[in-house]
C-alpha angles and dihedrals in degrees: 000000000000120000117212141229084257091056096242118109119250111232124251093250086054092049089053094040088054099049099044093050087056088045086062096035082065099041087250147131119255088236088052090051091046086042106050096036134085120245078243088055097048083055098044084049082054106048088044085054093040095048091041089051097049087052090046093050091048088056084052102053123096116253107242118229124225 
């Protein structure tokens, strides 16, 4: 498991996730990305889509009125 800037662990189907978007963003196969990256990398691809996902999940959210 990766653990992330925020100290909490990103999931297996994130990691995956993660991994398998990158893969597509270069025109790759998910083997040839795991294959030709370094276990840093790979961590590096998951904390970019983690962080990416969280931002995009506080836009989302309603505002809460008070």
């Amino acid at each position: 498991m990766t653990e992330l800037r925020n100290g909490t662990y990103a999931t297996p189907g994130e990691e995956l996730s993660a991994l398998a978007l990158e893969a597509q963003r270069r025109g790759i196969s998910y083997g040839r990305l795991v294959a030709g990256t370094t276990l840093r990398e790979q961590q590096e691809i998951i904390r970019d889509y983690c962080e990416e996902k969280a931002r995009n999940r506080r836009r989302k959210s309603p505002r809460r009125s008070g």
